[in-house]
Steps between C-alpha positions, in 0.01 A plus 500: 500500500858508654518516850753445816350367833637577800311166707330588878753362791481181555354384811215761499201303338324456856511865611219682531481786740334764389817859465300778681637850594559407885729269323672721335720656808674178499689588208841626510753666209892344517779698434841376472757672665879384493657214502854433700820538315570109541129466377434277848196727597283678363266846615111523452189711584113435476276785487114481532323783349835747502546434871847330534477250776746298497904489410616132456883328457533185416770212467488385128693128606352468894169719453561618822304799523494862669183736541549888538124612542462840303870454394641733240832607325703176582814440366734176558879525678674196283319172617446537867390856553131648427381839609173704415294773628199471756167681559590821722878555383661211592810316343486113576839285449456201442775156545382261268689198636471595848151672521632721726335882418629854579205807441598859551204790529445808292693345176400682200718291243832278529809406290743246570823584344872375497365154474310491806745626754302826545133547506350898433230559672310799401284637826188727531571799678228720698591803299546352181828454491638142465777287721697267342611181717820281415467146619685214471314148396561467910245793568810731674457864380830591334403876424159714505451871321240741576350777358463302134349737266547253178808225407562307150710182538761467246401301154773209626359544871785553639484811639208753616465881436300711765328841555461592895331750632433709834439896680885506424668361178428304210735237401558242245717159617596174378560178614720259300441121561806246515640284790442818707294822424624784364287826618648858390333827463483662131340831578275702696332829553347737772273684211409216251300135504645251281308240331432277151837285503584315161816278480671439190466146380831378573399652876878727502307823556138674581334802377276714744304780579448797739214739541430753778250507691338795254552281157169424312361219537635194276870709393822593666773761522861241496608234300734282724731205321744292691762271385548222802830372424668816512288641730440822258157732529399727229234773533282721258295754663292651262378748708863639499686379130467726240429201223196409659199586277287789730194351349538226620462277813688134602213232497566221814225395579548079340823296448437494093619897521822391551794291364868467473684434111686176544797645507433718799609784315155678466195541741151543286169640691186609404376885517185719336381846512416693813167552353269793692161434483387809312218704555370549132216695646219263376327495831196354377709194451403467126632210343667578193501181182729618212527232230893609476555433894780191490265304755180499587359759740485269768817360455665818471368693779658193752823632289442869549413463866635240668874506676448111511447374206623730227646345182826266521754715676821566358816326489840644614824391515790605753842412495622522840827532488515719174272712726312525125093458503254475187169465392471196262272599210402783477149752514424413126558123579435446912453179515756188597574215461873336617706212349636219669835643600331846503775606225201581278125621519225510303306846503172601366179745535212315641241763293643503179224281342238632730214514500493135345263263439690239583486368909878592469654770256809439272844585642776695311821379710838646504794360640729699718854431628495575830849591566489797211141556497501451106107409338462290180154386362496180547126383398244668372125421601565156682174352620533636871309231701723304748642140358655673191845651581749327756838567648780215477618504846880597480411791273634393173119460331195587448214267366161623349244361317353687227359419133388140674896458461679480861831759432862481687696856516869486586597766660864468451462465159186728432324206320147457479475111370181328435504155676211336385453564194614159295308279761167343325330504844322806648599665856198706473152399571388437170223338580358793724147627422528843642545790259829658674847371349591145635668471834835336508461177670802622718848469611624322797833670520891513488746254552790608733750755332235592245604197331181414345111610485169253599224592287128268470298418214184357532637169646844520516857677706731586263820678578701702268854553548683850492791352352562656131272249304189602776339143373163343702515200657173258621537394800181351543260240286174692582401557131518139411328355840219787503651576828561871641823557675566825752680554805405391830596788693482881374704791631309816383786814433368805514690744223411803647713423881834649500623249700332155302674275257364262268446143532789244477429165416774246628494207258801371748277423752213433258143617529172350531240548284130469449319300240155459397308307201386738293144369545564548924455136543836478611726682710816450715865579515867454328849630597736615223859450593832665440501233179194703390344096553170480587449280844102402527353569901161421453237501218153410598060552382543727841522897521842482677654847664693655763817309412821572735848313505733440757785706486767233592317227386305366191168496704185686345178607699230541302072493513269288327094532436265428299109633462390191701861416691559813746907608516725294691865637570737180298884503619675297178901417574673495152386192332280325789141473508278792608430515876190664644648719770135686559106452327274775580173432520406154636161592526484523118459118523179511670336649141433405192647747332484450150761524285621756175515441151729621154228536209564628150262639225494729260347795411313621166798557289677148642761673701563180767445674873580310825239518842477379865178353580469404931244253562257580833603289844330186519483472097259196393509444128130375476393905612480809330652841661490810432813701417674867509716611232772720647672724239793717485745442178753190550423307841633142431809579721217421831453113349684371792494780814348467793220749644414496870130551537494819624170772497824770515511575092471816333631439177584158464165253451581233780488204261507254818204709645275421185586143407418439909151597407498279242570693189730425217757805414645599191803672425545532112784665344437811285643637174378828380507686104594843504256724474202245651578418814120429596431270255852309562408417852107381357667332247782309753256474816192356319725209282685423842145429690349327221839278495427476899166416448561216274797301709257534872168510638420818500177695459447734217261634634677602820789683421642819640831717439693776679809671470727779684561821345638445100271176585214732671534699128493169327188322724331847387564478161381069451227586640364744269601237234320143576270373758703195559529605926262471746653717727812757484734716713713767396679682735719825427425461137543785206122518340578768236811526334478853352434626890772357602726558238467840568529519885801547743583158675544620907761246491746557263431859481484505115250489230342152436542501177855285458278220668340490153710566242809324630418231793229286661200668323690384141315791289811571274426834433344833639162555556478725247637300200235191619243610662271245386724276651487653838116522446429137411724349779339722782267276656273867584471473038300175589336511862155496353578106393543404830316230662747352781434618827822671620652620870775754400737619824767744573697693722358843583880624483605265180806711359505261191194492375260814580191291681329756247532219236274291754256756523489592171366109403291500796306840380443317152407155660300720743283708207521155262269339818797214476580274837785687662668546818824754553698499805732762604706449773579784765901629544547203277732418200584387142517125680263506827768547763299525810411144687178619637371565086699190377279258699216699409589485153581108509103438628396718296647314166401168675146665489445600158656165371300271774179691361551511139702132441358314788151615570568583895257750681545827366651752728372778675744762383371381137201689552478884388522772742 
């Protein structure tokens, strides 16, 4: 049998202390944090159980070293300048060369800006309000404003917008930062508040809001848009203009409700209905189902009757000094999405497919010139999940993937051309084994000026050039060295802001990128240059993450670990050796730990499946152990992390916690049919512990297995299918699948049925067109074969699966006579949230295994009430 060994640390053969849970508060989490622009120091923070104790910067050449106890939010000035945030509001400044410290009181948040000559301060205020400071690296105060009611900083920051406040006016100001500060007024008011500034991306104007006093809560009455070089203020009152919509009202209450067009010719914000709550006379509160209704009752009625959180708002545009204002889209098609240069946007009715069985409907989009308000189909029933349909960012395309083909529309040229379509490779998840059409493996993003397109397959970047031949390009050699390439860093974009844009990726600078064996035996990082060369960082049988570069300087932070190797923070300057800058953990040392292993088997019909198999602390070959299978579907990606021991775990099975007690852990990796997904997992789960069982010393006769939610369902189900565990533990897990099919999941607010036909369930098809299929993979069809004592758990409050399917396996075990145990936690959810049940939950699992696979005393709460 193939395996890969990841060996214990050296230097451990003589430890044997014994891990117990006083130990366990010794443990702390690391988090990187930022690294210098020169790359000469570096930021980090330890944690210990979610408390953050301690902030820490450190000299990657010297190692000289500064502490900031409960230090947060710190940010580096060049290469001699640190500050950070304190316990009880205060801003610490710290010289790095000289040690010398400044700390003001009452600092909410900071900015340095113009290079460092002026620091913001951003002050807490007895009524509210906020103060900014002005300081100098010196500590003199240059300027201070009161009365602060909110303030955006300009995308360049080099100027700040502000909203004040008081019995007597409301005013908005701003302060421009060169060699001297600039302050000037732009407006104010004796009858309005202003808030919710957004600055156009260049940072040459703002957009703002007013609302009286009276305004509803969450909209305004004025849109306010000023132009700073010319000094130019444009209003729209639409309590007053004529072309304001009387059904509607302005929505201000976030900064994604307004934007600014890139040419600064058009202000877009967000508006819906002035919906009255309407008295329909049902005053017996009756709830009324109609299999028609677009969504759900439950869904709908937080549509009918809530003023904050109806559907997406609407999207208008107003030219300010046309003095024109529209709606874009329209009532048969309300919904918007904006291009890059917000020439163009793509419009379309959220309910046209409803009700649907899919988790999200088709889409019928139109696209509308915004200038002339003209609508042209554009597609027709697009796959409407998120990850199919992008915006170049200058405007000039849009990208979508559709017939597992990814498209490129020119909008210039009203082209739709098919991009993909002559490569022999897939960019679709061909491979997947859910029932819903293949995801696209994704797309990175533009190049700058739209002058090309970044698009995955399964291992590789490619990039496809808008140029008249649109040909693809490999950048990468992922398909030939089983390796998985994907950048490092993701910006999300969210389509629906007026005021986002997508993604550019500058190939100038280059980009770094992650890679990964496709078996996760290897990770690390590479940097693709302007050349579109690839330049190797590191590559190592580690789980490497967290990477961040110097942005002067080729100098990468990055963190290491393995399952028996806790994370250590590694500074590597271009092509020198690694350098330890911090390792977490030292106590780690004191243990033997044990160490993780890469298996492969195969199931019945010889499809080759990979597993991780952790061997218990103080492993001795000559013994046999007993072992807990932990199941989900693939899990091979945890070969190398790190667990603190921790009794804090609600949904994830503390591996570390387990093998301390002297158990070996499996992870295998599972592939399902359609249409079976029981007998998948049996068929994966039993071939990967008998392959387990025949490479270490492990007793058949003590085996258990448990598994989280689609693992509680799949726990449920193995056990109604061999005897082959001792012991098992299911918690949140689906017991019937016809039940549940047919209920309303809390947390989606949908039917449950698109979990089976088209995702993790993998039936394929509706109940009613299989429903022996349903019936012979419900674990409930087979409870009466049973012979595994089982502990089931789940939140009282679980909003993704009802803790009905619990009970509903605990009445059969219950009448069946079988050995059961259901928990149901209090005000709890899906994943136990609450610390108090997460520790009780952790001695509870150590109980039924220590009983059942180890033969300890048999605990009290075992017993029947």
């Amino acid at each position: 049998m193939l395996f890969l060994l990841a060996c214990p640390v050296s230097g451990q053969v003589n430890k044997t202390k014994q891990l117990t849970a006083s130990d366990y508060k010794l443990w702390s989490n690391l988090t990187t944090e930022s690294i210098s622009e020169q790359g000469r120091w570096v930021s980090y923070s330890l944690s210990y159980e979610s408390i953050m104790d301690t902030l820490f910067v450190k000299n990657t050449v010297t190692d000289k070293t500064f502490e900031f106890a409960k230090g947060f939010k710190g940010k580096f000035l060049g290469e001699t300048w640190f500050g950070c945030l304190l316990p009880e509001n205060r801003f610490h400044l710290q010289n790095l060369i000289t040690g010398k410290i400044q700390v003001v009181d009452q600092v909410q948040s900071f900015v340095f800006v113009n290079e460092g000559q002026y620091i913001l301060l951003f002050c807490n205020s007895q009524d509210e309000k906020t103060k900014i400071i002005i300081k100098n690296l010196k500590g003199a105060i240059l300027d201070t404003i009161v009365n602060v009611t909110s303030f955006s900083l300009s995308p360049k920051s080099d100027k700040l917008a502000f909203c004040t406040s008081n019995s007597n006016k409301s005013k908005v100001g701003l302060l421009q930062f060169g060699k001297k500060i600039i302050k000037s007024m732009v407006t104010s008011s004796n009858d309005n508040a202003f808030e919710n500034i957004v600055w156009h991306r260049e940072g040459t104007s703002i957009v703002f809001v007013a609302r009286s006093v009276s305004a509803k809560a969450f909209t305004a009455n004025t849109i306010l848009f000023y132009k700073i070089k010319n000094k130019q203020l444009f209003q729209y009152n639409t309590k007053t203009r004529k072309s304001w919509p009387k059904e509607m009202v302005l929505v201000a209450n976030y900064v994604s409700s307004l934007g600014i067009s890139d040419d600064e010719e058009c202000v877009f914000f967000k508006m819906k209905k002035d919906i009255k709550i309407k008295n329909d006379k049902n005053n017996l509160n009756v709830q009324i189902w109609n299999t028609k209704d677009k969504e759900l009752y439950p869904l709908r009625t937080i549509y009918d009757k809530s003023l904050t959180t109806l559907r997406t708002p609407r999207v208008g545009a107003w030219w300010p000094e046309k003095g024109k204002l529209r709606a874009v889209g329209d009532n048969e098609h309300p919904n918007v999405l904006l291009n890059g240069n917000q020439q163009w946007a793509l419009v379309y009715n959220p309910d046209v497919y409803k009700p649907s069985s899919n988790r999200e409907p088709y889409q019928d989009y139109y696209l509308v010139d915004i200038a002339t308000n003209v609508k042209t189909l554009f597609l027709k029933k697009q796959y409407g999940s998120s990850g199919y349909l992008f915006f170049s960012p200058q405007g000039k395309y849009i990208v979508y993937f559709r017939a597992h083909n990814w498209w490129v529309y020119s909008i210039a040229n009203q082209k739709h051309t098919n991009i993909t379509k002559n490569k022999e490779i897939s960019f679709f998840n061909d491979s997947s084994d859910q029932p819903e059409e293949p995801a696209p493996y994704g797309l990175l993003g533009w190049t700058k000026n739209d002058a090309s397109l970044l698009i995955y397959d399964q291992f590789d970047i490619w990039e496809f050039s808008m140029d008249k031949n649109r040909g693809g390009k490999k950048l990468t050699q992922g398909r030939e060295r089983k390796q998985i390439f994907r950048l490092a860093n993701i910006e999300y974009w969210d389509p629906s802001s007026v005021n986002s844009k997508p993604q550019i990726i500058n190939l100038e600078n280059g980009v770094t990128l992650k890679v990964k064996a496709i078996d996760n035996s290897k990770s690390g990082y590479v940097r693709l240059n302007k050349n579109r060369k690839i330049a190797p960082i590191v590559f190592e049988s580690k789980l490497l993450s967290s990477i961040k570069k110097a942005k002067k300087n080729n100098v990468f932070t990055f963190v290491k670990e393995d399952f028996n190797d806790p994370p250590e923070l590694i500074v590597k300057s271009g092509n020198a050796q690694q350098k330890t800058v911090f390792k977490s953990n030292p106590q780690h040392f004191n243990y033997k730990w044990g160490f993780s292993r890469l298996i492969k088997y195969k199931k019945s019909k010889e499809s080759e499946l990979k597993g991780v198999l952790f061997y218990p602390f103080n492993y001795n070959a000559k013994k046999q152990y007993p072992m807990i299978v932990d199941i989900y579907e693939k899990q091979t990606h945890k070969l190398h992390k790190y667990t603190n021991p921790s009794l804090l775990n609600g949904a994830e099975f503390n591996i570390t916690f387990f093998t301390s007690q002297g158990y070996f852990v499996l992870l295998p990796d599972i592939v399902y049919e359609i249409g079976n997904p029981g007998f998948s997992a049996v068929d994966c789960v039993i071939a990967a512990t008998k392959t387990a069982l025949s490479l270490a010393p492990i007793d058949k006769n003590k085996l258990g297995i448990v598994g989280h939610s689609f693992g509680g369902y799949e726990t449920n189900f193995i056990i109604t299918q061999t005897n082959m565990f001792a012991a098992a533990v299911a918690g949140a897990g689906v017991s019937d699948l016809t039940s549940c099919y047919f209920s309303v999941n809390k947390g989606e607010l949908n039917s449950n049925a698109w979990r089976f036909e088209y995702q993790q369930f993998r039936m394929g098809k509706p109940w009613f067109e299989n429903k022996e299929g349903y019936l012979r993979n419900s674990p409930l069809n087979a409870v009466s074969n049973v012979t595994t004592p089982l502990l089931s758990y789940t939140g009282e409050e679980d909003p993704t699966v009802d803790p009905y399917q619990s009970m509903e396996f605990y009445i059969a075990l219950r009448r069946l006579k079988k050995e059961h145990i259901m928990l149901i936690y209090p005000k709890d959810d899906h994943a136990i949230q609450i610390p108090e049940n997460q520790i009780d939950l952790t001695g509870r699992l150590s109980d039924w295994f220590g009983y059942y696979l180890k033969e300890e005393k048999r605990p009290d709460w075992f017993e029947p009430q």
